[in-house]
N, C-alpha and C positions, 0 to 999 in steps of 0.2 A: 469487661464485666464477667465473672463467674457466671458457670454453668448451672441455673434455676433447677436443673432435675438430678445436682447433689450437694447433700448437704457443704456447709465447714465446716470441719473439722476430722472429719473424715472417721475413722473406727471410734473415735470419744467417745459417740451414741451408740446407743440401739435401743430405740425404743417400741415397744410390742406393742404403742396403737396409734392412731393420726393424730398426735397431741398438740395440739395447740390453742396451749391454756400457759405458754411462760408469764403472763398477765398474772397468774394465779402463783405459778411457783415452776421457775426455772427445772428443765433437766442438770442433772450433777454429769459433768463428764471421768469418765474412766480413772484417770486418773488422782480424780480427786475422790473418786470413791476408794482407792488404793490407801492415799492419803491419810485417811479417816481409819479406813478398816486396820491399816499396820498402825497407826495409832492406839485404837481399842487394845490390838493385840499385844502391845507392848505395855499397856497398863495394866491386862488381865493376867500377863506374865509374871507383875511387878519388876521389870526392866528398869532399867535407871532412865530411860526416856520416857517412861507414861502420863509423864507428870505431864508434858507437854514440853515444847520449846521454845521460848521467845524466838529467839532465833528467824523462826518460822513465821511467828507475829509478826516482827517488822517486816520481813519480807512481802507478805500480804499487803503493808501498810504502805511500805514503797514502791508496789506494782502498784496502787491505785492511783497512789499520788500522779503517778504517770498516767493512768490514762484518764486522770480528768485535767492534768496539767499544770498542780504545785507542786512545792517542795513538799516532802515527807513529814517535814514539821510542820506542817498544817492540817494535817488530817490527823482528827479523832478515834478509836475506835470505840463499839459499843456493841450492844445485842439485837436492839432493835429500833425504827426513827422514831418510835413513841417514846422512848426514853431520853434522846437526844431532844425531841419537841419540848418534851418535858422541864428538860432543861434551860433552852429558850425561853419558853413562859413563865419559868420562875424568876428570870433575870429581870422581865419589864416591869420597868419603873410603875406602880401604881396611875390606872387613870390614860395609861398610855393608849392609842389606837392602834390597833391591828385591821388589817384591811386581810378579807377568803375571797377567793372564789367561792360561790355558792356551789354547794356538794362535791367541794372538796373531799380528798380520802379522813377519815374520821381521824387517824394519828394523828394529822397536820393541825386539825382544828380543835379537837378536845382538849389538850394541854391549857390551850389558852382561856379557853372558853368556861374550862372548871375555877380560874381566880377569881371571879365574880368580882375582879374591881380592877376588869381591863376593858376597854369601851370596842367590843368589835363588831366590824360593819363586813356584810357579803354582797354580793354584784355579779353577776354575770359573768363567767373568763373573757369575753370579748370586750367586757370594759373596764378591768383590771388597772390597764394601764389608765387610761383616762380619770379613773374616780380617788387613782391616789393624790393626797392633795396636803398643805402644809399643815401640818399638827400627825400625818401619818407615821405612827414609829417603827413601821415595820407590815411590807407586805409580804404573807406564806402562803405558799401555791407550790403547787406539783408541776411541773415541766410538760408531763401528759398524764391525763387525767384517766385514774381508773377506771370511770364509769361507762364510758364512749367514745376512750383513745384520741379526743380532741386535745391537739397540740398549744401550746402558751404563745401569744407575742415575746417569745422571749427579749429580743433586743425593744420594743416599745416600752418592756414594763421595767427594765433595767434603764432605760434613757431616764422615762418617767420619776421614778424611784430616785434619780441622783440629782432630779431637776427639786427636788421637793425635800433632801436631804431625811429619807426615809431608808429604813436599812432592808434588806432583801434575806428571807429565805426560803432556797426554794429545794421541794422535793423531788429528786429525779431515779426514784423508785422505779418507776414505768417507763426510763429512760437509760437509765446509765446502765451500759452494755449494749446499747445498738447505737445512741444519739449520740457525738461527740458531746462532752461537756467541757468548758473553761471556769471548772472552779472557783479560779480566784477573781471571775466577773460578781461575785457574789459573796452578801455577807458571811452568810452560811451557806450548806448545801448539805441536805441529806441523804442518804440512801440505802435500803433496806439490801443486803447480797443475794438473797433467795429466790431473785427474780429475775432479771437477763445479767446479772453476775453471774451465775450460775454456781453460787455459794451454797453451804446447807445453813440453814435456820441458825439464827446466833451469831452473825456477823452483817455487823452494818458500819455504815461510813458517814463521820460529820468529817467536813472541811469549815475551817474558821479560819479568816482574813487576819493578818496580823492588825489591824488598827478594828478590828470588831473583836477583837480577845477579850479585852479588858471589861467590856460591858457584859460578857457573860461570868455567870458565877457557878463554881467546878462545885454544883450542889451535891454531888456524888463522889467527891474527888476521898480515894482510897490508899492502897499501898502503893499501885504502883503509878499513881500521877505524880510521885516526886521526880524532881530534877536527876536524883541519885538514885537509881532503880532499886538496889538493896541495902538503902539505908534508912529504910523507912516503916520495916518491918510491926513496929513497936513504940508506942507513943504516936503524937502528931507528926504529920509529915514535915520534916524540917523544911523542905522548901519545894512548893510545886514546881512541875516541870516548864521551863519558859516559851516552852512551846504547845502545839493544840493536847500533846498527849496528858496535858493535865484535867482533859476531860476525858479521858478513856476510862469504859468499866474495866475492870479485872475479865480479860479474854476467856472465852472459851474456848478452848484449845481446839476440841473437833473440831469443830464452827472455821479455826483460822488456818490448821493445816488442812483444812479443806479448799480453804479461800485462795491461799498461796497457789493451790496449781490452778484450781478455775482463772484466778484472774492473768497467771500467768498464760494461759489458751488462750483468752481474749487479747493478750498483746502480742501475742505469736502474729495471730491471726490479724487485725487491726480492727478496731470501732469503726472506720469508712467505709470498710469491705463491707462489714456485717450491717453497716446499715444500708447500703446499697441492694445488698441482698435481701433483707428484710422488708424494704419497701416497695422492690419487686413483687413478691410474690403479696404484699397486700394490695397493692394498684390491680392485679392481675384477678384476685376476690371480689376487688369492689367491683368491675368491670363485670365480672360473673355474675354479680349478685343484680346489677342495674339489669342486667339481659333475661333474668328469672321475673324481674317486678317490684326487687325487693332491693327501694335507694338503702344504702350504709347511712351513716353518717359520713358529710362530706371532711376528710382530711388528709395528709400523707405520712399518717404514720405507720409505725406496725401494728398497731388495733386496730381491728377493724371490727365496728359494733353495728346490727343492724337491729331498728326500733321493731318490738312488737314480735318480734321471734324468738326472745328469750326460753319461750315453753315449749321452743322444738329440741331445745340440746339435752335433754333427755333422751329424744330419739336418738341422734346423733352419737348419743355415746353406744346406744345397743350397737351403732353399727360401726363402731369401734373408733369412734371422734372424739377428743377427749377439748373440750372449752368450756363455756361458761355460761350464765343466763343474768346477768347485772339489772334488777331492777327491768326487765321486759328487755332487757336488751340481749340480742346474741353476740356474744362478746368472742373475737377470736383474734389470738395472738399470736405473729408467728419470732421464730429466730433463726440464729444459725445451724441449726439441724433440722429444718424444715424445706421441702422440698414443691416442684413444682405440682408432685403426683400428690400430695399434701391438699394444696388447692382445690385441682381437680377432682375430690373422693370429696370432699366436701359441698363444692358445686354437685355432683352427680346424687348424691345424696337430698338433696334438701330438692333439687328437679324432680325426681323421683315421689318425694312428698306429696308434689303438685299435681302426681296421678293415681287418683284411686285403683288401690286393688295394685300400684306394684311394689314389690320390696324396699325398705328403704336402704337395708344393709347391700 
């Protein structure tokens, strides 16, 4: 196993405070800030490249496929999962049941919940699998859950789900780039880049199973979801693309030649590793945090949320902590450029708390 007191990735980062908040919104590595910046400056130039370059798009498109493990033709892209959600819940047939976890991330559940003539029921994530049942058309759930970094039965609620011939999809926003994912275990699958992708804003990823194609409908479908890239310019699209990219928005180019090198670092490096890594250094928090008084919430993921301290990360940032406050909860996320000394400033900190009259920073 790596060495817990240095990052991966090695010069990618530098980050000026103890941030762990990728929960919130991933650090950009080096590279992809390069990406992005000689981007701008060859449109500010007006260069013949500013426009952007497909090119670069599919490349994005076929590093992810790989690290959630389909072909390239199965992956979407788009801007954001609310869009892609959105998409989903226009497809459901009238009257249909959808089965949340209750306080689910709002993307996941809005779309559906705004048709006012889908029937849907919420449950607990620990009974997920259990309460799906025949007449379910579909259960959407996040992989881990923003609010308290508690992880999904993933394999209960996928046995469940195919015993009840209900279709599946699931968010793996707070997921994909540290938790191996297999894609194509799933109807759909979404994922926001901004988060342990380490993408900028404006790139996200649907995956659609070839036999769940057809039941979604390309409600957005533009120029370039035809089958023939540049022949679609003008009038209707002669004929959409036979694969998932007939749901793809019109790319943002920053957005994807940013994605292309991020996600190309995360396959250098491996989703094992970095998970490995990542759930070190949060077993090694919760362990900290039990010895201060203060249980986490019980799980093994990279979140780590503890109930009722929310309204200390405030302090925590004077003293140069940079996480979150979810609803009372102290929400801390780590990745691959976080470190063992990472942990430790945060233990030492919030100890520190527990003694009047001494500094918290």
């Amino acid at each position: 196993m790596d060495s817990l007191e240095k990052p991966l990735g090695g010069s990618e980062f530098a980050p000026k405070s103890t941030y762990l908040n990728t929960s919130a919104c991933g650090l950009l590595p080096r590279r992809t800030v390069e990406a992005v910046t000689r981007l701008a400056e060859e449109t500010a130039d007006g260069r013949p490249d500013g426009a952007g370059d497909f090119d670069t798009v599919a490349e994005a498109r076929a590093t992810y496929a790989r690290l959630v493990g389909v072909p390239a033709e199965r992956v979407a892209l788009g801007t954001s999962v609310g869009v892609h959600c959105g998409m989903i819940a226009q497809s459901m047939p009238p009257g249909a049941e959808i089965l949340f976890a209750e306080g689910d991330f709002s993307s996941v559940v809005t779309p559906f919940t705004i048709r006012g003539d889908l029937r849907t029921r919420f449950v607990p994530l620990d009974r997920l699998a259990e309460s799906i049942r025949p007449g379910t058309a579909l259960v959407a759930f996040s992989s881990v859950q923003s609010l308290d970094g508690r992880t999904a039965d993933l394999a209960a609620i996928r046995a469940a789900a195919a015993a009840h011939g209900a279709r599946t999809l699931l968010d793996a926003t707070q997921s994909a780039g540290w938790l191996p994912l297999r894609a194509g275990e799933w109807d759909y699958t979404v994922a926001g880049g901004y988060k342990y992708l380490l993408c900028p804003r404006g790139a996200s990823f649907l995956t659609v199973t070839e036999e769940a194609q057809d039941a979604l409908l390309p409600i957005h479908a533009n120029w370039v979801t035809g089958e023939e890239m540049w022949a679609n310019s003008y009038g209707p699209v002669r004929e959409l693309a036979r694969s998932a990219r007939r749901f793809d928005e019109p790319p943002v180019f920053h957005a994807y030649h940013g994605a292309a090198r991020s996600l190309a670092l995360l396959e250098e490096i491996g989703i094992e590793r970095i998970e490995a890594h990542d759930k070190a250094l949060a077993a090694r928090l919760r362990a900290g945090l039990l010895a201060l008084g203060h249980p986490p919430v019980v799980d093994e993921s990279t979140v780590v949320a503890v109930p009722g301290l929310g309204a200390r990360a405030g302090a925590l940032r004077e003293a140069g902590i940079v996480l979150s406050d979810r609803e009372g909860n102290l929400r801390v996320s780590f990745h691959l450029y976080n470190t063992v000394a990472d942990v430790d400033h945060v233990l030492d900190v919030l100890e520190a708390m527990e003694v009047p009259g001494v500094p918290a920073g």
